[in-house]
Biotite code that builds the C-alpha atoms (Angstrom):
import biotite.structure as struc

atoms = struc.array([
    struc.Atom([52.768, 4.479, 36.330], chain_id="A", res_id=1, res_name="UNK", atom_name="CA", element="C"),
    struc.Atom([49.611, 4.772, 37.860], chain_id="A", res_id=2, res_name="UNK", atom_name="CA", element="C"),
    struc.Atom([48.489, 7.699, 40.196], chain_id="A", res_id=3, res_name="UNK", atom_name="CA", element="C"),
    struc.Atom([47.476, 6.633, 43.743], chain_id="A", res_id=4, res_name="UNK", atom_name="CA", element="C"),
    struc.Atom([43.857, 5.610, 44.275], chain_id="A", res_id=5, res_name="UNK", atom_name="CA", element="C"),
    struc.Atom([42.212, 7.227, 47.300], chain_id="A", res_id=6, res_name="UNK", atom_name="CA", element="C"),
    struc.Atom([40.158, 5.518, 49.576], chain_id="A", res_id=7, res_name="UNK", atom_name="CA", element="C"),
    struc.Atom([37.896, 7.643, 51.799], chain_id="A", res_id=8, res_name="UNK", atom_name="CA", element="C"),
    struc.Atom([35.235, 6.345, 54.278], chain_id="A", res_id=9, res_name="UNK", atom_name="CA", element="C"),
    struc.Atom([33.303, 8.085, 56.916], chain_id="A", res_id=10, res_name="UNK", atom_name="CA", element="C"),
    struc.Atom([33.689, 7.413, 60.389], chain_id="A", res_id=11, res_name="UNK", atom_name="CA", element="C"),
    struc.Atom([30.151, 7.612, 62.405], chain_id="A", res_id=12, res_name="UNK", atom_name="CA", element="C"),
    struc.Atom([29.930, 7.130, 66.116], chain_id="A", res_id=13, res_name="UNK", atom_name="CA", element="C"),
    struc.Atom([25.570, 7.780, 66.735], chain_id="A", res_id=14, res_name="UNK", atom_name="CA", element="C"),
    struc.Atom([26.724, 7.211, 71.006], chain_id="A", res_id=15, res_name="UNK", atom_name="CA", element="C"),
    struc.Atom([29.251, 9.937, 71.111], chain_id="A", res_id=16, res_name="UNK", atom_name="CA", element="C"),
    struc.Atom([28.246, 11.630, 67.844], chain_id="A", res_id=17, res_name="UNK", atom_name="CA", element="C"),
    struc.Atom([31.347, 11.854, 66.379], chain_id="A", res_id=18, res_name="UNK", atom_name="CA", element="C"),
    struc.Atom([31.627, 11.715, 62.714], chain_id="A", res_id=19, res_name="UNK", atom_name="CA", element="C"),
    struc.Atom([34.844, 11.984, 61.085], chain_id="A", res_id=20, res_name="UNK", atom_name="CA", element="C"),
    struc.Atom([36.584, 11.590, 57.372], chain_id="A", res_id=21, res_name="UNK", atom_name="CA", element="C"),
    struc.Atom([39.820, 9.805, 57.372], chain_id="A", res_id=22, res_name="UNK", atom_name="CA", element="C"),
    struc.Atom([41.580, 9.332, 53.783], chain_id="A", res_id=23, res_name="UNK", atom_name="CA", element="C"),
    struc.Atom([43.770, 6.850, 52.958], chain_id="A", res_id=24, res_name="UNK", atom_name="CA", element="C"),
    struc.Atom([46.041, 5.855, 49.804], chain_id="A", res_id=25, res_name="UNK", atom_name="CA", element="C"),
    struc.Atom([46.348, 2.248, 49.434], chain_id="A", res_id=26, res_name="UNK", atom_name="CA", element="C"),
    struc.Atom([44.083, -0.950, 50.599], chain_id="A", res_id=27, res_name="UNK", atom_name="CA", element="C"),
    struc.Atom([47.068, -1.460, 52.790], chain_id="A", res_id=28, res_name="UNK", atom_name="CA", element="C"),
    struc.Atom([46.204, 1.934, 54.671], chain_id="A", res_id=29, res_name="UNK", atom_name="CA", element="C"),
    struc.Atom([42.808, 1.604, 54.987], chain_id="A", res_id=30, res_name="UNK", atom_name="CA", element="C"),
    struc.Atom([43.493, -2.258, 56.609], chain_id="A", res_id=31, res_name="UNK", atom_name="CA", element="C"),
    struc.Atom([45.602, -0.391, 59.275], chain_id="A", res_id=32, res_name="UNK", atom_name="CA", element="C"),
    struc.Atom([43.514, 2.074, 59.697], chain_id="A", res_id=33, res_name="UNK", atom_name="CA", element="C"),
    struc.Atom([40.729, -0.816, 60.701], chain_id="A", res_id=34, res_name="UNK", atom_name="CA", element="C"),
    struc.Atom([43.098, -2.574, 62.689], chain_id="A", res_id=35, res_name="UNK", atom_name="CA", element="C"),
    struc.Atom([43.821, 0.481, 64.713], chain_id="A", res_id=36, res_name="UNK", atom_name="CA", element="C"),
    struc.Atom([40.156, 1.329, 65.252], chain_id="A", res_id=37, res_name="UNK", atom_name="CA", element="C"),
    struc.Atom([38.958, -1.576, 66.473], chain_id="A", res_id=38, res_name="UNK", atom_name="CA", element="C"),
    struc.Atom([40.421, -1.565, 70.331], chain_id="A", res_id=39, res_name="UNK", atom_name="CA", element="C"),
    struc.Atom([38.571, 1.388, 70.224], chain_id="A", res_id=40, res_name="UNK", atom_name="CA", element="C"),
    struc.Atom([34.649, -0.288, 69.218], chain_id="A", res_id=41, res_name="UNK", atom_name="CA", element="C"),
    struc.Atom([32.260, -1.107, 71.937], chain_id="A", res_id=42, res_name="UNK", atom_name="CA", element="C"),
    struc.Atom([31.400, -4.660, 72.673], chain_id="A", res_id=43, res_name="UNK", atom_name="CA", element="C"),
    struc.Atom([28.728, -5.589, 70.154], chain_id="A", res_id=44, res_name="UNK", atom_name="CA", element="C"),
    struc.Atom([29.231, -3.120, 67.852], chain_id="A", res_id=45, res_name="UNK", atom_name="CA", element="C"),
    struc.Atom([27.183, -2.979, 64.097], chain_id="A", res_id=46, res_name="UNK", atom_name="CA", element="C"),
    struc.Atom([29.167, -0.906, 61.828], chain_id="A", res_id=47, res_name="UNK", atom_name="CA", element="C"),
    struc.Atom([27.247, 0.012, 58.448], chain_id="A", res_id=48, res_name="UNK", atom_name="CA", element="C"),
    struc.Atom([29.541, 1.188, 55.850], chain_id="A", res_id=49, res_name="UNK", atom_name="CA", element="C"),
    struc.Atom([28.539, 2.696, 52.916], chain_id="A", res_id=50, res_name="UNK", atom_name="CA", element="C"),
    struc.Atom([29.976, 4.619, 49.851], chain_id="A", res_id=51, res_name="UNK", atom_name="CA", element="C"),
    struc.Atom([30.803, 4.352, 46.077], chain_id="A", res_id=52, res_name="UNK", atom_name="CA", element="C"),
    struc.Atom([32.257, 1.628, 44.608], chain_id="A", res_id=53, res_name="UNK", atom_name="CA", element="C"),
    struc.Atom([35.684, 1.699, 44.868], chain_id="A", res_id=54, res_name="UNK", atom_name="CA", element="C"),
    struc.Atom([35.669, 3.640, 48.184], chain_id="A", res_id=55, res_name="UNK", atom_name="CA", element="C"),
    struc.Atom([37.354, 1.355, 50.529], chain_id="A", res_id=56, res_name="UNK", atom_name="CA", element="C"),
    struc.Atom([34.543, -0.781, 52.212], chain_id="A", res_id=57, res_name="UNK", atom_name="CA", element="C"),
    struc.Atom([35.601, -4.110, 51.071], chain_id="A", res_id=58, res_name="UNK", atom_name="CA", element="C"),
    struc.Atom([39.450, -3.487, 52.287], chain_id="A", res_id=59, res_name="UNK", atom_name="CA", element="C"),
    struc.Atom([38.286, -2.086, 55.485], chain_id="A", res_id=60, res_name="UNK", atom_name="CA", element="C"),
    struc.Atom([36.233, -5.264, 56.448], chain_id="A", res_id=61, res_name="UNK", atom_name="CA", element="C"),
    struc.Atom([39.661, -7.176, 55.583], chain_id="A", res_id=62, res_name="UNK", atom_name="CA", element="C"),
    struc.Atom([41.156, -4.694, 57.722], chain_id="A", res_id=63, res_name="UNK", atom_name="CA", element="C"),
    struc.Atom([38.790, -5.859, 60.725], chain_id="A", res_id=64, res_name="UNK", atom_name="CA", element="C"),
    struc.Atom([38.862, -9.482, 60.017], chain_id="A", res_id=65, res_name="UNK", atom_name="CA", element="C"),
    struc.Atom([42.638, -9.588, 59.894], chain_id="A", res_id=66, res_name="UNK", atom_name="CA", element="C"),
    struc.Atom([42.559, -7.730, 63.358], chain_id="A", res_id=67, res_name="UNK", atom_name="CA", element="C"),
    struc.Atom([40.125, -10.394, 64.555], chain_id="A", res_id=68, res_name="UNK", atom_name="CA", element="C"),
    struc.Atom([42.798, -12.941, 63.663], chain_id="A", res_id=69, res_name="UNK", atom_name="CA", element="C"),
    struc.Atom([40.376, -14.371, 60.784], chain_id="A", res_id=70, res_name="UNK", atom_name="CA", element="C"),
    struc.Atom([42.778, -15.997, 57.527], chain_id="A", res_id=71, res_name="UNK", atom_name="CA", element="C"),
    struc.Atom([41.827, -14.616, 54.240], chain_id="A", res_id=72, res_name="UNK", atom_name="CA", element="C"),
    struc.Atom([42.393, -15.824, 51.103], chain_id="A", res_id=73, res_name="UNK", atom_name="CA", element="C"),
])
């Protein structure tokens, strides 16, 4: 059995300066943790996500685009 991956992004707000680290364990975590951020974004908001590979930027964006109602394959 395999040992949990860990996803870790950081969390970057330049308006209210706010930068935070949230962990997660699974792609499925990270999309809810998307999905429960984004009532919380601004209008017109431009998120730049960056990290290693690996790191959890890919299943975040899924995250968001399944919270947008978008259908991915």
């Amino acid at each position: 059995m395999r040992a949990a991956r860990r996803y870790s992004m950081r969390i970057r707000n330049q308006m209210k300066r706010i930068e935070e680290q949230v962990v997660t364990r699974s792609p499925g975590d990270t999309h809810e943790l998307a999905a429960r951020l984004l009532p919380g974004l601004p209008p017109n908001s431009v998120l730049a996500l960056h990290g290693e590979l690996g790191s959890g930027k890919t299943s975040f964006v899924q995250g968001l685009a399944r919270a947008l109602g978008a259908e991915l394959r």
